[in-house]
C-alpha positions in Angstrom: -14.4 -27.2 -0.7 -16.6 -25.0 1.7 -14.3 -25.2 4.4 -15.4 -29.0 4.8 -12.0 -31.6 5.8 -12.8 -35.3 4.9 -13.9 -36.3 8.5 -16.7 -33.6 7.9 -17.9 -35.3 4.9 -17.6 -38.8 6.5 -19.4 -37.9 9.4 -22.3 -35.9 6.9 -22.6 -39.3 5.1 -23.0 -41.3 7.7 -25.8 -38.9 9.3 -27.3 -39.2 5.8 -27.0 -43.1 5.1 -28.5 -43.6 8.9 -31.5 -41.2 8.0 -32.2 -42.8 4.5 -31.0 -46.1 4.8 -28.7 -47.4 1.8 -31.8 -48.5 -0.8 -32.9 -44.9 -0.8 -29.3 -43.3 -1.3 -29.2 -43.9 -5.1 -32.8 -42.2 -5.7 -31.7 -39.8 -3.7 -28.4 -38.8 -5.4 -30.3 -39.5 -8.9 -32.7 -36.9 -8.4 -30.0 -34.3 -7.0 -28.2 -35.2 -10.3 -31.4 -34.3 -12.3 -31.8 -31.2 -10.3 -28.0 -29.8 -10.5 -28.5 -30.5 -14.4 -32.2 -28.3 -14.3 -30.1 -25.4 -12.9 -27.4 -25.6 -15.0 -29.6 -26.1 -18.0 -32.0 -22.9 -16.4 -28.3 -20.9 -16.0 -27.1 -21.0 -19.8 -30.9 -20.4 -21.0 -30.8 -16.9 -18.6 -27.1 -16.3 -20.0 -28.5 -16.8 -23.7 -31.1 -14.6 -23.2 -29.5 -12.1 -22.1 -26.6 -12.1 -24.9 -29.6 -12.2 -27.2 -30.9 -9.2 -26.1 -28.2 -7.4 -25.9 -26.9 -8.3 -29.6 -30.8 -7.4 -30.7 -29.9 -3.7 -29.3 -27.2 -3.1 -30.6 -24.7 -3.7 -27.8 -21.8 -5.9 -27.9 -21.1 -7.5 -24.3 -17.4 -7.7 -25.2 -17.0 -4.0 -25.9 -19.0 -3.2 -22.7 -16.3 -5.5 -19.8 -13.6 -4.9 -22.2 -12.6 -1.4 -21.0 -12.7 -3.1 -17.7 -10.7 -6.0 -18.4 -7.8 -3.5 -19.5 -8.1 -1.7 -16.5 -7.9 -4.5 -14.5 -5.1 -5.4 -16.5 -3.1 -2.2 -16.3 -3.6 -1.7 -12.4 -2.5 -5.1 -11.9 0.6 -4.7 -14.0 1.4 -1.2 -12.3 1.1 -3.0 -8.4 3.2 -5.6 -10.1 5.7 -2.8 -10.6 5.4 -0.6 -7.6 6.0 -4.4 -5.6 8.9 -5.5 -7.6 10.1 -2.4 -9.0 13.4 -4.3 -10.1 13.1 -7.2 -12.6 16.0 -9.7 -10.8 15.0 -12.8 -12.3 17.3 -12.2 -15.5 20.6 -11.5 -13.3 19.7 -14.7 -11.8 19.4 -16.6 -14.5 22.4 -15.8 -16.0 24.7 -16.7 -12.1 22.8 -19.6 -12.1 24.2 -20.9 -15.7 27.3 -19.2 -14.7 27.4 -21.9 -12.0 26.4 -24.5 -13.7 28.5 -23.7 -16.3 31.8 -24.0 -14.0 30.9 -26.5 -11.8 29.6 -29.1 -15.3 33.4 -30.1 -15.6 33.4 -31.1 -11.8 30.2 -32.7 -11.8 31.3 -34.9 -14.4 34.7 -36.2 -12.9 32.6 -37.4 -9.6 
């Protein structure tokens, strides 16, 4: 979280309950609340808006980051391939439950 370790946020609270003092913590924390909401609540009206307008012209959103979506997509799944050219998780699957497979008998006598 932001790079911050627990002694970090330990110390920051303690800075901030020295400054304040404990009766003013709660208003303090109340109206951060009501200000996080405000933003959040400001955020979706701006996203709304702006799927409303493009729907209103004619535009589909969807269509427009779709053709980026599969590209993203396809280049990912061709650096998969250029990386791991070989798929050896299936020949390993199959020695595994070969070994398992030999060794159940054995297991089960101990």
């Amino acid at each position: 979280m932001f790079g911050i370790g627990g002694g970090e946020i330990f110390f920051i609270i303690l800075v901030i309950l020295m400054l304040f003092g404990s009766d003013k913590i709660p208003e303090i924390a109340r109206t951060l609340g009501k200000g996080m909401a405000q933003l959040k609540n400001a955020t979706n009206e701006i996203k709304h808006e702006i799927q409303k307008g493009t729907e209103e012209n004619g535009l589909d959103l969807k269509s427009l980051t779709g053709g980026i979506s599969d590209e993203i997509a396809s280049a990912k799944k061709n650096m998969t391939e250029y990386i791991n050219p070989v798929d050896i998780s299936d020949p390993i699957t199959e020695i595994k439950e070969e070994i398992e497979n030999a060794t159940g008998p054995i297991k089960r006598q101990l």
